[in-house]
C-alpha positions as CSV (number, residue, x, y, z in Angstrom):
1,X,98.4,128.6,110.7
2,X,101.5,126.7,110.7
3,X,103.5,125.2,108.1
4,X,102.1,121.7,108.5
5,X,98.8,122.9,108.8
6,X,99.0,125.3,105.5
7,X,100.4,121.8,103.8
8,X,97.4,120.3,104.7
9,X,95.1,123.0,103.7
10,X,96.9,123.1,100.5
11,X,96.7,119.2,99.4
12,X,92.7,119.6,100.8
13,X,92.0,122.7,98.3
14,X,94.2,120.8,95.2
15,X,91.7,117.7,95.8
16,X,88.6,119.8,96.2
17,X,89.5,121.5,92.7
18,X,90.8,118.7,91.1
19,X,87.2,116.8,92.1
20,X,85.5,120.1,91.4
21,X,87.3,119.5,87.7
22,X,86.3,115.9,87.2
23,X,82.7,116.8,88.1
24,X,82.5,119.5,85.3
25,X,83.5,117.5,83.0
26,X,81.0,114.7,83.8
27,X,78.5,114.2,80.6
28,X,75.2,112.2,80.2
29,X,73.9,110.1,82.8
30,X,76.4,110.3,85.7
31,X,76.5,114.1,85.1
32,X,72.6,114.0,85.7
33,X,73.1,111.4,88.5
34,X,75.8,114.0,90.3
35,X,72.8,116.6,89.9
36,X,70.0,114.3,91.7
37,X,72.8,114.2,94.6
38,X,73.9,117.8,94.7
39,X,69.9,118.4,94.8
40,X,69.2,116.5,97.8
41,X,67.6,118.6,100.9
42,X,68.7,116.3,104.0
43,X,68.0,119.2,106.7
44,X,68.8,118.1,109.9
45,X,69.4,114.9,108.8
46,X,72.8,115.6,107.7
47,X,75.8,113.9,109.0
48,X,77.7,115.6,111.8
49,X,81.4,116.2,111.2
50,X,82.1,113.9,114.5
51,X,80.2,110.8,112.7
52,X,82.0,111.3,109.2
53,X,85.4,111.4,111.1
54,X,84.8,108.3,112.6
55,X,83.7,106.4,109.5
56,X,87.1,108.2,108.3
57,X,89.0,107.3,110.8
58,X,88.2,103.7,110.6
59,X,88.0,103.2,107.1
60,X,91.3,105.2,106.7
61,X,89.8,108.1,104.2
62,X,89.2,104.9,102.0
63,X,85.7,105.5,100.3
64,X,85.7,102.7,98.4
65,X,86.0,100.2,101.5
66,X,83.8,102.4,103.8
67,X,81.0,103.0,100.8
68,X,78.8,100.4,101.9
69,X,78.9,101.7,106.0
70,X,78.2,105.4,104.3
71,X,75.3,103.9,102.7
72,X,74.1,102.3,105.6
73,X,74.3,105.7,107.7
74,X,72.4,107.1,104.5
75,X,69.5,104.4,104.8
76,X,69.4,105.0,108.8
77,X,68.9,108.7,108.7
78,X,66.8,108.4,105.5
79,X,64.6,106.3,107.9
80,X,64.8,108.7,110.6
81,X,64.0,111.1,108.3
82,X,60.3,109.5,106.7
83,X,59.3,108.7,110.4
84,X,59.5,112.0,111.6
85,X,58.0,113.2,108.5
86,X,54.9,110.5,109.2
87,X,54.6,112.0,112.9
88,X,54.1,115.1,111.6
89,X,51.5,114.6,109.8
90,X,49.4,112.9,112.4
């Protein structure tokens, strides 16, 4: 790993523990509504690394701007999700 790449690594782990931090210290309802979402089984529904880069990239890593595209992508696989659900039951 090289010295830009170990920079990078570095400022990603001091953002995951700093969100890690803010998380813990959540109380009350959005503690409980950070639960409901940590408690969510998406399977193979999950989002592929190539589709979150490219909401990313275009959004440039701004998750406020790109929030309501995310929850579009959200609603489309949810979708995906209940139909395949319905054909297996038949």
């Amino acid at each position: 790993m090289n010295e830009q790449e170990r920079a990078a690594y570095e400022r990603a782990h001091q953002s995951y523990l700093a969100t890690k931090a803010r998380r813990e210290a959540l109380e009350g309802k959005e503690k409980k509504l950070f639960e409901m979402i940590e408690d969510v089984e998406v399977g193979r529904y999950s989002a592929s690394v190539s589709e979150v880069l490219a909401i990313a990239k275009v959004y440039n890593n701004n998750a406020i701007n790109s929030f309501h595209s995310i929850f579009c992508f959200g609603f489309i696989k949810g979708q995906r999700a209940e139909k395949a659900k319905k054909r297996r039951k038949k």
